[in-house]
MIVOMAR-473923 format. One line per field, with one value per atom (N, C-alpha, C): residue number from 0; x, y, z. Coordinates in steps of 0.1 Angstrom, whole numbers, plus 2048, in hexadecimal, padded with zeros to 3 digits. Example, Ala and Ser with C-alpha at 12.3 -4.5 7.8 and 13.67 -1.06 7.14 Angstrom:
<nodes>
seq	0; 0; 0; 1; 1; 1
x	884; 87B; 884; 880; 889; 881
y	7C7; 7D3; 7DF; 7EA; 7F5; 800
z	84E; 84E; 84E; 847; 847; 84F
</nodes>
This chain:
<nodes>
seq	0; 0; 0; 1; 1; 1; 2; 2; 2; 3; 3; 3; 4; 4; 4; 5; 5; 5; 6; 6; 6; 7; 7; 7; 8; 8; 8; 9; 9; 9; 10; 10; 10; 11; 11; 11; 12; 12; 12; 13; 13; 13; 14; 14; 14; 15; 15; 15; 16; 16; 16; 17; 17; 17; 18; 18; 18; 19; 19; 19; 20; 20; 20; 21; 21; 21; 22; 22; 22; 23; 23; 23; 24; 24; 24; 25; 25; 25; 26; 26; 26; 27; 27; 27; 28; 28; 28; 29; 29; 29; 30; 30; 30; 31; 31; 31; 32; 32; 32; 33; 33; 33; 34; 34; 34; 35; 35; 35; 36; 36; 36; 37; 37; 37; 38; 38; 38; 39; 39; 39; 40; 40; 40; 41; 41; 41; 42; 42; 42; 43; 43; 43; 44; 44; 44; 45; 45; 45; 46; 46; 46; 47; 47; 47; 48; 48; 48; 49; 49; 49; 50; 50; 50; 51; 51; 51; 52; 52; 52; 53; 53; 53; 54; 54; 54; 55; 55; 55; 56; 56; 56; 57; 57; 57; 58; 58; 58; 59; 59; 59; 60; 60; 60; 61; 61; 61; 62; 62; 62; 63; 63; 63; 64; 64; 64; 65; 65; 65; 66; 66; 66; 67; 67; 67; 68; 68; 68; 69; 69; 69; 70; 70; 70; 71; 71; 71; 72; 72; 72; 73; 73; 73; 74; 74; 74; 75; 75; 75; 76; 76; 76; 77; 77; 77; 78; 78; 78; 79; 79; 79; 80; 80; 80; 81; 81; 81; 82; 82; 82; 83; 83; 83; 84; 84; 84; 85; 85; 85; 86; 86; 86; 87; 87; 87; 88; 88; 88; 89; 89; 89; 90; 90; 90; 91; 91; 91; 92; 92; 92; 93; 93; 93; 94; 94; 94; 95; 95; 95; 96; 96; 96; 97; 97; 97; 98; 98; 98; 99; 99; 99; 100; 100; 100; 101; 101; 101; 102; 102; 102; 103; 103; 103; 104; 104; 104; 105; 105; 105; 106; 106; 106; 107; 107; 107; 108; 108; 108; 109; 109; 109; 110; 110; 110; 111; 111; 111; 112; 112; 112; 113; 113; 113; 114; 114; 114; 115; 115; 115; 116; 116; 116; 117; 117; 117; 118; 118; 118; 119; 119; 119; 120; 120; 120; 121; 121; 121; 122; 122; 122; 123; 123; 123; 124; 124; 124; 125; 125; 125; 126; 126; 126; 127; 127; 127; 128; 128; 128; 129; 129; 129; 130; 130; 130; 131; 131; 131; 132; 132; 132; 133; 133; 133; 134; 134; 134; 135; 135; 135; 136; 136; 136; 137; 137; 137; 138; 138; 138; 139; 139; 139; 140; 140; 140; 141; 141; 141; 142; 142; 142; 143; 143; 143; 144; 144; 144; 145; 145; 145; 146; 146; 146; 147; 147; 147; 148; 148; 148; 149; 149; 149; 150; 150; 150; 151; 151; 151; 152; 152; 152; 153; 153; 153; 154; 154; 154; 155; 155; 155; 156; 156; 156; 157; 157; 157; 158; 158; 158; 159; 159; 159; 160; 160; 160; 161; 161; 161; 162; 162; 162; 163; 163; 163; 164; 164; 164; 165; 165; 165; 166; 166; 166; 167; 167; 167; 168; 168; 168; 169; 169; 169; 170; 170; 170; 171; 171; 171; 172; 172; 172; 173; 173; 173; 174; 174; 174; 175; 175; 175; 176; 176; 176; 177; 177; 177; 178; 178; 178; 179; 179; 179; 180; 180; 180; 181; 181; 181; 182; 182; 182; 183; 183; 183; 184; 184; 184; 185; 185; 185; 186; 186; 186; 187; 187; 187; 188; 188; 188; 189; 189; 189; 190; 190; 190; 191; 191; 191; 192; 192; 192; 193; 193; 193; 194; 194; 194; 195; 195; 195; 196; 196; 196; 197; 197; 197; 198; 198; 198; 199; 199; 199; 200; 200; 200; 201; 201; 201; 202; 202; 202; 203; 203; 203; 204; 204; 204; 205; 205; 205; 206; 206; 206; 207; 207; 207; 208; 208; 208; 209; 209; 209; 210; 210; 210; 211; 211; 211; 212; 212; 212; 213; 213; 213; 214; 214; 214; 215; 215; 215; 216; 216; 216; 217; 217; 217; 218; 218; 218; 219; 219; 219; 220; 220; 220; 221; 221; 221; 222; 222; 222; 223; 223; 223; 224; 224; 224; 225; 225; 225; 226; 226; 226; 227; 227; 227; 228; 228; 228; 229; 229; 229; 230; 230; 230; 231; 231; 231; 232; 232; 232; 233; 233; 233; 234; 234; 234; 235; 235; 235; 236; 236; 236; 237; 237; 237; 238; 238; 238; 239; 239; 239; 240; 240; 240; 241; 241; 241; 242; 242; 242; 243; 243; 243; 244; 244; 244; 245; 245; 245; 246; 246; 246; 247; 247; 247; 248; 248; 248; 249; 249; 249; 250; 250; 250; 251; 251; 251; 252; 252; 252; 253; 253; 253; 254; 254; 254; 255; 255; 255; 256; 256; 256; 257; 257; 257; 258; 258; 258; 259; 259; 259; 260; 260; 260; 261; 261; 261; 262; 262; 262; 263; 263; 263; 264; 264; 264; 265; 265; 265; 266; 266; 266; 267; 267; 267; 268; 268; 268; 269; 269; 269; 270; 270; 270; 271; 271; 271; 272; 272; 272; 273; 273; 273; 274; 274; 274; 275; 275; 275; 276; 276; 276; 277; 277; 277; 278; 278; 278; 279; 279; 279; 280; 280; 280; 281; 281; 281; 282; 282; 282
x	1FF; 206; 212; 210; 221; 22D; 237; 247; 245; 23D; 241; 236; 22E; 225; 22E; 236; 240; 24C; 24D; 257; 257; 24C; 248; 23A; 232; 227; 22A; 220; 222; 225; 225; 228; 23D; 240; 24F; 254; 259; 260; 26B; 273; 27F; 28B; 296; 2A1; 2A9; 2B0; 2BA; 2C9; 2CF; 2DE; 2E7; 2E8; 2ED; 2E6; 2E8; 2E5; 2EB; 2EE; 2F9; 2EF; 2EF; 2E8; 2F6; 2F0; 2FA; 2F3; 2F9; 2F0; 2F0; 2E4; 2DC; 2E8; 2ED; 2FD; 304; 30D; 30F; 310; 301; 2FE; 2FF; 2FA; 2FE; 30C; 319; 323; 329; 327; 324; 323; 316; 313; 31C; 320; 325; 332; 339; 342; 346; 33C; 339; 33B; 333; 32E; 33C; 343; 352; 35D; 35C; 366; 35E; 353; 354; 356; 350; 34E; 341; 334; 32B; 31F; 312; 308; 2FF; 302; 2F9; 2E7; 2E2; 2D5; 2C9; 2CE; 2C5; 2C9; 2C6; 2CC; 2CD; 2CC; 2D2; 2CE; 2C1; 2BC; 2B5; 2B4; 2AD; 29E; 299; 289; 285; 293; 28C; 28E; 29B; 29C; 292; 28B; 280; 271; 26E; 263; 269; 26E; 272; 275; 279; 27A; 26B; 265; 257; 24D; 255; 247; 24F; 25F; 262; 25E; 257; 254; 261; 26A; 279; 272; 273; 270; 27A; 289; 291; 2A0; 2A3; 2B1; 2B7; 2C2; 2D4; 2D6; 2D9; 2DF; 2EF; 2F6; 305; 30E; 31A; 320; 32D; 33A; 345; 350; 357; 35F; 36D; 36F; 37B; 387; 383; 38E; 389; 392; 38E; 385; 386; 381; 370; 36E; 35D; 35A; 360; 359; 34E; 351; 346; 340; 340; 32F; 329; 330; 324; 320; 31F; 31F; 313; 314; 305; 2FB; 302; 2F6; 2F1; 2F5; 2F3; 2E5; 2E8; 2E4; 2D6; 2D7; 2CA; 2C2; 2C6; 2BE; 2B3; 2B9; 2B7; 2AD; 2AE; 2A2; 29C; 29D; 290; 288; 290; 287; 288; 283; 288; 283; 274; 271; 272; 27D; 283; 28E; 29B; 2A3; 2A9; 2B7; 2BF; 2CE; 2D8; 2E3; 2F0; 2F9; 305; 311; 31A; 322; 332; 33A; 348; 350; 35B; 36C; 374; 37F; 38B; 397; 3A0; 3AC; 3B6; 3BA; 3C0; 3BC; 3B2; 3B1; 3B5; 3BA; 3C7; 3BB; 3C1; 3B4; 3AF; 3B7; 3A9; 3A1; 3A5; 399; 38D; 395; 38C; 37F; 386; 37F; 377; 378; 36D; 365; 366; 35F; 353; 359; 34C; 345; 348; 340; 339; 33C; 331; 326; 32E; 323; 316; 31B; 314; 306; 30C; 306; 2FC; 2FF; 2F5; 2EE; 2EC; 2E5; 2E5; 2F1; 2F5; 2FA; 2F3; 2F3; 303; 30B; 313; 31D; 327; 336; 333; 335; 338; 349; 34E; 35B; 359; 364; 366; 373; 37F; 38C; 38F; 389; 38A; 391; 384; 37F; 389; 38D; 396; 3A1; 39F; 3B3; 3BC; 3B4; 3BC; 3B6; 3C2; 3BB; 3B6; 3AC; 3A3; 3AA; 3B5; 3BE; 3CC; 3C9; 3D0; 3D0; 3DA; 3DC; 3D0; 3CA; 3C0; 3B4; 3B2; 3A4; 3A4; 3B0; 3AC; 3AB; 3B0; 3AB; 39C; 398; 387; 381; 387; 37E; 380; 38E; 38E; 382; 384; 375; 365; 365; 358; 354; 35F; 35B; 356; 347; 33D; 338; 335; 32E; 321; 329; 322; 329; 322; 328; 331; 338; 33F; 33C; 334; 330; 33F; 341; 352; 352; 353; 353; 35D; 358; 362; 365; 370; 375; 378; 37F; 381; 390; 38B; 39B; 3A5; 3A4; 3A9; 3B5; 3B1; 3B6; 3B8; 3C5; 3C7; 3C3; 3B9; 3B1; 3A7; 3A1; 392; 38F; 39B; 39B; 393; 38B; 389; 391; 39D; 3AF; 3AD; 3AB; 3AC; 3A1; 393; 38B; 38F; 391; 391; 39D; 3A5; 3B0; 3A7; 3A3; 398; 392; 388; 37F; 383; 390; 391; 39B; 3A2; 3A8; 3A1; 38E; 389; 37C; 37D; 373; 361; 367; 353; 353; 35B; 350; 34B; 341; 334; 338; 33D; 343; 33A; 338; 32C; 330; 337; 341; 336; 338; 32F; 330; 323; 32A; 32B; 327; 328; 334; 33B; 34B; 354; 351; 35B; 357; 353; 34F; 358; 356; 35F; 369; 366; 36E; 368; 35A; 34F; 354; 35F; 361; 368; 36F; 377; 372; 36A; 368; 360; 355; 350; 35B; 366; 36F; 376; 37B; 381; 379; 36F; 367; 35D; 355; 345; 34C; 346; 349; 34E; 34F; 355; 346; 347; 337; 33A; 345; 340; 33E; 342; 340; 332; 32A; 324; 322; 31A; 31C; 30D; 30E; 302; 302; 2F5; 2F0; 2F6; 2FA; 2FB; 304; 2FF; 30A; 30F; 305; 30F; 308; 2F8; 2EE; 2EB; 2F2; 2F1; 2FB; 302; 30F; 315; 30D; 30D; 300; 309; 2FC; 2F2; 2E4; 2DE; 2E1; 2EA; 2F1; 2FB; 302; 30D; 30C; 2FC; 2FB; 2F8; 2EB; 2E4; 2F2; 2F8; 308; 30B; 30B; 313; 30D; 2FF; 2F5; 2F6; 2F6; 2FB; 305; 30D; 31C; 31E; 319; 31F; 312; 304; 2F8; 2F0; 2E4; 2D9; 2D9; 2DE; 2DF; 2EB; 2F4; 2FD; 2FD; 2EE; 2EF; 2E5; 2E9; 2E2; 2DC; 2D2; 2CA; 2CD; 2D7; 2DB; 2D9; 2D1; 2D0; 2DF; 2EB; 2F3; 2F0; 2E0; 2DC; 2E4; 2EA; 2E0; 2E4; 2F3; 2F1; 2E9; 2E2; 2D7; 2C9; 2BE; 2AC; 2A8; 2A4; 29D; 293; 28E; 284; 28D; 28E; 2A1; 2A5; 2AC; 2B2; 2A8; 29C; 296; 295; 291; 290; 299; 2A5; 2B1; 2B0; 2AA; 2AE; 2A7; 29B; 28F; 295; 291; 29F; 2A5; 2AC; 2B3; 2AE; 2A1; 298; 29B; 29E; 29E; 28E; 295; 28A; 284; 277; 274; 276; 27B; 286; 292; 29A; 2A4; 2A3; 298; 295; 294; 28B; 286; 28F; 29B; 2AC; 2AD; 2B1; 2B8; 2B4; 2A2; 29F; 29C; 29E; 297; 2A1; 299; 2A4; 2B0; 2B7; 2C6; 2CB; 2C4; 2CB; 2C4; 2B6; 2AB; 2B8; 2BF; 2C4; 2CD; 2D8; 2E5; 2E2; 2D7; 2D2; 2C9; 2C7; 2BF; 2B1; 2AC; 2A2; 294; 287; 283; 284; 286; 28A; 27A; 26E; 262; 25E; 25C; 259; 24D; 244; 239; 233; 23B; 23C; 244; 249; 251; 24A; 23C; 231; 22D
y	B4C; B4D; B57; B5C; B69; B61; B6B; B66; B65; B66; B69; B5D; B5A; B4D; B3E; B42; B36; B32; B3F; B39; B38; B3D; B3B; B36; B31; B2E; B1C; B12; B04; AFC; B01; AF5; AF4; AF9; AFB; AFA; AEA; AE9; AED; AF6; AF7; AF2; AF1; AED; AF7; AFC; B07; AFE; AFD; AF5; AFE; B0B; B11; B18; B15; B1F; B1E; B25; B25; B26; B1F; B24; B1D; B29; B29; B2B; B27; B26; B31; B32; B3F; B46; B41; B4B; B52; B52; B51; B59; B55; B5A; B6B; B6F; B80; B83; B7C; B7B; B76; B6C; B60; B6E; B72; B7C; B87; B90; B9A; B94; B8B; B86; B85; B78; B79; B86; B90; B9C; BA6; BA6; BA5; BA2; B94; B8E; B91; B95; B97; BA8; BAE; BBE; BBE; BB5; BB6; BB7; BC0; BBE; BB3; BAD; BA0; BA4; B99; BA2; B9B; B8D; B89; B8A; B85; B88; B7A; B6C; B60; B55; B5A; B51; B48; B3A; B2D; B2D; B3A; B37; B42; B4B; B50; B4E; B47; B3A; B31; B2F; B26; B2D; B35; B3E; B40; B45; B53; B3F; B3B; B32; B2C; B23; B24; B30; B3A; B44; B43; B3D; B40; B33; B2A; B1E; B15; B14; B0C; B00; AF6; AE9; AE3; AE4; AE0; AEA; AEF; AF4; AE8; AEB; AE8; AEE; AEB; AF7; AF2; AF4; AF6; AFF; AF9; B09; B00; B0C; B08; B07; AFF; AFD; B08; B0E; B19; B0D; B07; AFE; AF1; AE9; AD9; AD3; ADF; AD9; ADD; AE4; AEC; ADF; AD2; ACD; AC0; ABB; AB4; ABD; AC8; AD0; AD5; ADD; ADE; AD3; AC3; AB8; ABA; ABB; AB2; ABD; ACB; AD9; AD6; AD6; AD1; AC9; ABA; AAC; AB5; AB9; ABC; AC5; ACF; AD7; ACD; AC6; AC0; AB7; AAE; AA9; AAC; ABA; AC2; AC6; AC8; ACE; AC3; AB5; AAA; AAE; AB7; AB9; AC4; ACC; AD5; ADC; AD5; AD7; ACA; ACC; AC1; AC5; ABF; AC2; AC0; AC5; AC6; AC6; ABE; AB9; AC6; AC2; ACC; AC3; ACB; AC1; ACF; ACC; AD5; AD6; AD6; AD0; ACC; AD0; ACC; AC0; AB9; AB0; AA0; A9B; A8F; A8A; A7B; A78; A6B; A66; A5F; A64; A71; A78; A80; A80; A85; A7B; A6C; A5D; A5D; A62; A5D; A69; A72; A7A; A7A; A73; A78; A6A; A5D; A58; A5A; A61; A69; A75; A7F; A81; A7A; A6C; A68; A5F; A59; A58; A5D; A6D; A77; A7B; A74; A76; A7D; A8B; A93; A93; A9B; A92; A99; A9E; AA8; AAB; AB3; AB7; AC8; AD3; ADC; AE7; AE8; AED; AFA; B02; B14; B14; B0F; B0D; B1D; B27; B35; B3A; B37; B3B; B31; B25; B19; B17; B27; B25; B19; B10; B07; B06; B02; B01; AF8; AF5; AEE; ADE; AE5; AD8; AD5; AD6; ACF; AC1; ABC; AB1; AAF; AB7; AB6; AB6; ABC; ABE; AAE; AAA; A9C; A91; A92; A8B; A8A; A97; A97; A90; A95; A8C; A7F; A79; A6A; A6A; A69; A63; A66; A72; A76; A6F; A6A; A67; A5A; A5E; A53; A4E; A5E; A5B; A64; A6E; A7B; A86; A91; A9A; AA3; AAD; AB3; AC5; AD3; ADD; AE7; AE9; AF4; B01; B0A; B1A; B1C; B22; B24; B2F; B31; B40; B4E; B54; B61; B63; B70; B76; B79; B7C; B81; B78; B6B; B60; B55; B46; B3E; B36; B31; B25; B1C; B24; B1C; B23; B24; B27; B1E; B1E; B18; B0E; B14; B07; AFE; B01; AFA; AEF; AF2; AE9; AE3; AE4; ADA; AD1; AD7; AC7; ABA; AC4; AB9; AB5; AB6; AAE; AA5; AAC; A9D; A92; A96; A8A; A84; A89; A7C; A7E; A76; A78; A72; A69; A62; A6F; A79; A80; A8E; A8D; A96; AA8; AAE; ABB; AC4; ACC; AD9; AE3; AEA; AFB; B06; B0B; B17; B23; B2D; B35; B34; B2D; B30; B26; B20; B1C; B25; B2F; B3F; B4D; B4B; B55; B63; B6D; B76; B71; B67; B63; B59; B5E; B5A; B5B; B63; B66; B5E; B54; B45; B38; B3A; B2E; B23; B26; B1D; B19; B20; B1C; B10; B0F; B07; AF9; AF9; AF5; AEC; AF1; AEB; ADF; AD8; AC9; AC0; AC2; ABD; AB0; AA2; A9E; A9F; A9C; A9A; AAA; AB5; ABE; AC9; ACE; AD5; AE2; AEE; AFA; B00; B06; B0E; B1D; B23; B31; B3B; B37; B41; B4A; B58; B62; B67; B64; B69; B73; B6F; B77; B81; B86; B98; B9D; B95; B9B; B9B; B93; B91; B97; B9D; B9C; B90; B95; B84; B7E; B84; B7E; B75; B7D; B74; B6A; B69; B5C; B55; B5E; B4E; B4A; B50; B4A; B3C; B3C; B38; B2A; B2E; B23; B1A; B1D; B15; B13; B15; B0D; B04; B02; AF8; AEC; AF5; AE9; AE8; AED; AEF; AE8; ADB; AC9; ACD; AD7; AD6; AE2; AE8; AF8; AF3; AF7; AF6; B06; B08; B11; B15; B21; B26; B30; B32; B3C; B46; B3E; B43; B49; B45; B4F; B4A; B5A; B5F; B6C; B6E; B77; B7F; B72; B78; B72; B73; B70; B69; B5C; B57; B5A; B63; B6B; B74; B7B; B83; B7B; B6C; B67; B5E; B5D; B59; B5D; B6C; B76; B76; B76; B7A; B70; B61; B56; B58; B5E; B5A; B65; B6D; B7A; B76; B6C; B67; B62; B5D; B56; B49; B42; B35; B2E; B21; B1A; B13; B0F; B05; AFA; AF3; AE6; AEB; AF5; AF9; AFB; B05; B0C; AFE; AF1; AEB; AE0; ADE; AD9; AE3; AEE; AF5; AF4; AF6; AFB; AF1; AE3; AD9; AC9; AC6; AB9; AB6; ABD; ABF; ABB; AC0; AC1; AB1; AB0; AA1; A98; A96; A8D; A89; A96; A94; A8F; A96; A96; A86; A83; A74; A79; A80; A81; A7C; A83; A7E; A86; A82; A8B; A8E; A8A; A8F; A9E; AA5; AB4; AB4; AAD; AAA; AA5; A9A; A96; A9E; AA9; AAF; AB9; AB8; AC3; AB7
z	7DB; 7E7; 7E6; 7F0; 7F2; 7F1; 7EE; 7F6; 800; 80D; 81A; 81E; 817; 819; 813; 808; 808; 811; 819; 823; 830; 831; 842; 843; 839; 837; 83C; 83A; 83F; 833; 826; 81D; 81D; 827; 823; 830; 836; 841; 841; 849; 848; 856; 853; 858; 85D; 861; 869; 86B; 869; 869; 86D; 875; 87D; 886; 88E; 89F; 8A8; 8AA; 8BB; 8C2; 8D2; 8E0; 8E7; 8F4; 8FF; 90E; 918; 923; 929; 930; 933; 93C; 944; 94A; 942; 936; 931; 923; 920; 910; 90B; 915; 912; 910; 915; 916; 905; 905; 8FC; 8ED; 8EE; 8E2; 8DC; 8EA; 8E7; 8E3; 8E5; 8E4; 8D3; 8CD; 8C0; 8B8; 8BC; 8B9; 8BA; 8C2; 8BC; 8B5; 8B6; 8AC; 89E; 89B; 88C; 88A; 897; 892; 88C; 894; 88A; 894; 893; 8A1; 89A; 8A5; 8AC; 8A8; 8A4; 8A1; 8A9; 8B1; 8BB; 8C7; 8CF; 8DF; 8E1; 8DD; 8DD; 8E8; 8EA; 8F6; 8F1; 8F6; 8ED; 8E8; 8F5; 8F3; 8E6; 8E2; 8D2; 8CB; 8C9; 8BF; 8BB; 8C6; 8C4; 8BF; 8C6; 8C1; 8B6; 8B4; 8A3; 895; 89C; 893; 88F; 899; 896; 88B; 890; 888; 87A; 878; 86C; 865; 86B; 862; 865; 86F; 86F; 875; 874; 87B; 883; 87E; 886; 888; 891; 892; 897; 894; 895; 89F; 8AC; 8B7; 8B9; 8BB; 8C0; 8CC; 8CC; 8D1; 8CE; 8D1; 8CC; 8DA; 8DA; 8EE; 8E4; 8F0; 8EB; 8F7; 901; 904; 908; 907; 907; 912; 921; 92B; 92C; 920; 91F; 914; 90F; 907; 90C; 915; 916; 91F; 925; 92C; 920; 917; 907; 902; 903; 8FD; 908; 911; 91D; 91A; 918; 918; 907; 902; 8F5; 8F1; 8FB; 8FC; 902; 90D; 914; 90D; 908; 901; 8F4; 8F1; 8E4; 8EC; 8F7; 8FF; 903; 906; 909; 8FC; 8F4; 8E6; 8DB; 8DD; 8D2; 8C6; 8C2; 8B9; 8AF; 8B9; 8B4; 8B1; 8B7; 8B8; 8B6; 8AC; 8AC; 8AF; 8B5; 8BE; 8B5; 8B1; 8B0; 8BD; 8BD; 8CB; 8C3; 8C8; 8C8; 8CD; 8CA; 8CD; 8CA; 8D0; 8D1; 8CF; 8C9; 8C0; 8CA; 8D8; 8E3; 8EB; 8E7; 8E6; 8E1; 8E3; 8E2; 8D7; 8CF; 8C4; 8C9; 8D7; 8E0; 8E6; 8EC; 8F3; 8E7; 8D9; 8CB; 8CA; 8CA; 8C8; 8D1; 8E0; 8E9; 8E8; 8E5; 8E8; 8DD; 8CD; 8C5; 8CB; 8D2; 8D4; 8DE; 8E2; 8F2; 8E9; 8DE; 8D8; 8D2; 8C7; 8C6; 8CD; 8DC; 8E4; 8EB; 8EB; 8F2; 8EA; 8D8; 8D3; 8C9; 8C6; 8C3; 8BB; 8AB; 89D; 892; 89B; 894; 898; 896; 8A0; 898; 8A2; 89A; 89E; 896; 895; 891; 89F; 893; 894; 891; 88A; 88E; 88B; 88E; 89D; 8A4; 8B3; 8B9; 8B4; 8BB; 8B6; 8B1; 8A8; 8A3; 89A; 899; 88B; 880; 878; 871; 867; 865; 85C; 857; 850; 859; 867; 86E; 875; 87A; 87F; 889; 894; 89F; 896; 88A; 880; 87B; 879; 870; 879; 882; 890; 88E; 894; 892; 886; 87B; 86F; 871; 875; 870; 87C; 887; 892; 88E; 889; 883; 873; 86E; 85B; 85C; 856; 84F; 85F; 869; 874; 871; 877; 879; 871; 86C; 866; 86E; 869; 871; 868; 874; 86B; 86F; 864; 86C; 865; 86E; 86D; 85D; 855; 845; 844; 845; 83A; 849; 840; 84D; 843; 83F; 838; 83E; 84F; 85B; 85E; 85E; 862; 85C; 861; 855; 85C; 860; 866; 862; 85A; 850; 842; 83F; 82F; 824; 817; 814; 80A; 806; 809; 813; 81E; 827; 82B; 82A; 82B; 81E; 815; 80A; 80C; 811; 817; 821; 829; 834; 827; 824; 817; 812; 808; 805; 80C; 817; 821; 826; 82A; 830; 824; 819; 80F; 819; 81D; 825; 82F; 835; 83E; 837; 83E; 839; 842; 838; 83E; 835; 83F; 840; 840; 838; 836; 83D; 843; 849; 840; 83C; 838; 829; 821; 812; 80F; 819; 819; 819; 81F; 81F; 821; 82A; 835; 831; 82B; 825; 81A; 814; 809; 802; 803; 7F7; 7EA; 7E4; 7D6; 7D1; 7DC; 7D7; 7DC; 7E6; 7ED; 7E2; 7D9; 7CB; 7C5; 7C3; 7B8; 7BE; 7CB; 7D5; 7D8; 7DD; 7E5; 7D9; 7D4; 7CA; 7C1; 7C6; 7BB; 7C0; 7D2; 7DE; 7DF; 7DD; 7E4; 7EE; 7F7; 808; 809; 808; 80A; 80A; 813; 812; 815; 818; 81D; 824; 828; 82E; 829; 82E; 82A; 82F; 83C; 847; 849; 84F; 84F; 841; 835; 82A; 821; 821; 818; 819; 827; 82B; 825; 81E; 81A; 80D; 803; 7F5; 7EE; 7E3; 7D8; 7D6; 7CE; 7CB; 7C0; 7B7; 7AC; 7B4; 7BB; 7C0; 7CC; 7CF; 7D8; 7D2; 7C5; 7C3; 7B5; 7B1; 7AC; 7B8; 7C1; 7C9; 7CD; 7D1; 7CC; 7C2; 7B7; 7AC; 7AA; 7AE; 7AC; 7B4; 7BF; 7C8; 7C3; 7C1; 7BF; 7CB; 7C8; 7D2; 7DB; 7D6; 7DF; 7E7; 7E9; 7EF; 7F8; 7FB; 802; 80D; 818; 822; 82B; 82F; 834; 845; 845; 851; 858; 862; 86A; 871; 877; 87C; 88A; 88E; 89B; 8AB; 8AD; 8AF; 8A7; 89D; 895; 88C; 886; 881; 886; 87E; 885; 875; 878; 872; 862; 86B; 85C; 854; 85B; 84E; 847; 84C; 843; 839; 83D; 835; 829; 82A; 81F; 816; 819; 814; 805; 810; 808; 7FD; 7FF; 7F3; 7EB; 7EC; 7E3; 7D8; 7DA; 7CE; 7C7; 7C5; 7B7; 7B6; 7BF; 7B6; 7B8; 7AF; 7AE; 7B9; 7BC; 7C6; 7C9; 7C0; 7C4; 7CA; 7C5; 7CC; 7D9; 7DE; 7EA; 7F3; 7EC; 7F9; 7F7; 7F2; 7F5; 804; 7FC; 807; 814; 815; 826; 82B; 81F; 82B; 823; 81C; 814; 816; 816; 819; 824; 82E; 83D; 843; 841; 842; 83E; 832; 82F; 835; 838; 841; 84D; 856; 862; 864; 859; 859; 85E; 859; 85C; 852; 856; 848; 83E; 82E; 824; 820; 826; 822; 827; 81D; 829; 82A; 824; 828; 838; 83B; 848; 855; 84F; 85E; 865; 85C; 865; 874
</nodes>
């Protein structure tokens, strides 16, 4: 069997635990937008139905979709667009909800229970884009209502700015040890060369793939990989920055082993997500 038959072939379900979609008004907006704040070209156009195709032909079984409210009054319409998408695609899509730090911590309270209610397995945070930072008073709000519920995935790292440092998520970690926090980004999105040292040996703490393998050596991912612990790396697309099959590649690149790999693209995220941990069964 190829590399290219082990990762897009059928013995290898995979998981996606980042994707942004945005509604069709919108999303072009939405893109170039992104595509700005980093200085970086966008490499999909960010529409749901090629997320869904491109994912399929990459062997993904389930994305993560999200989006992030830049003000308080956009958070329950991303919570229902969210909810819907996810009911339209139960078998393929799973939903992440949002919160906003201007938000009082009864309106924090009701709202992750309106997430949970619509179904919606996650909160996702960019401390960046929402200028607040990640070890603040409105951030631990969110954790105490989210810890030992739902996880919570938050944008990591940006050298630019002091909002999601990986200092900083490690204060969140360990103030709410039961919740289940998802570092984006390696845990340091441009500050991959501290974020292991900070961060790995965290158990509630985990990280994802995304946005980082275009940009590291494969010494210095699959380094990165092992430091935190295969059991603690999750498999991220970032789309619609990047496309599915790219980052697939990227991943295999690095050599690891096959227990490792099928942590990463599927075990990992089944577990957090409560799904089932058989990959056998998610065909």
């Amino acid at each position: 069997m190829t590399d290219e038959e082990k990762i897009f072939g059928s013995e290898q379900p995979i998981i996606d635990i980042h994707a942004h979609v945005f509604p069709p008004k919108i999303v072009k907006r939405a893109v170039e937008s992104i595509g700005r704040f980093y200085d970086l070209t966008m490499q999909q156009e960010g529409d749901l139905d090629t997320l869904l195709e491109d994912s399929r032909k990459a062997g993904i079984v389930r994305s993560v979709i999200f989006s992030t409210a830049t003000t308080r009054e956009q958070v329950e319409s991303i919570q229902n667009f969210i909810a819907g998408l996810k009911n339209a695609y139960p078998d393929r899509l799973i939903g992440f909800g949002t919160l906003h730090p201007d938000m009082t911590p009864d309106e924090i309270r009701a709202q992750v229970d309106y997430i949970v209610k619509q179904g919606l397995s996650g909160i996702k945070l960019h401390p960046d884009f929402q200028r607040c930072p990640v070890d603040s008073p409105a951030v631990f709000a969110m954790a105490a209502a989210a810890e030992g519920r739902i996880p919570i995935l938050t944008h990591a790292g940006d050298y630019r700015y002091s909002f999601s440092h990986p200092e900083q998520i490690r204060r969140l970690a360990e103030a709410f040890p039961g919740l289940t926090l998802i570092a984006a980004h390696f845990g340091g999105w441009s500050e991959w060369y501290k974020s292991a040292d900070i961060l790995a040996g965290l158990p509630n703490v985990y990280v994802d793939t995304s946005s980082s393998l275009d940009f590291l050596s494969v010494d210095h991912a699959r380094s990165l990989v092992r430091a935190f612990g295969a059991d603690h790396v999750l498999f991220g697309t970032d789309y619609p920055m990047w496309g599915p099959k790219d980052e697939l590649r990227r991943l295999r690149t690095l050599g690891l082993r096959d227990d490792e790999l099928r942590m990463i693209l599927y075990d990992n995220a089944a577990a957090l997500l409560r799904l089932s941990s058989s990959a056998s069964s998610a065909r």
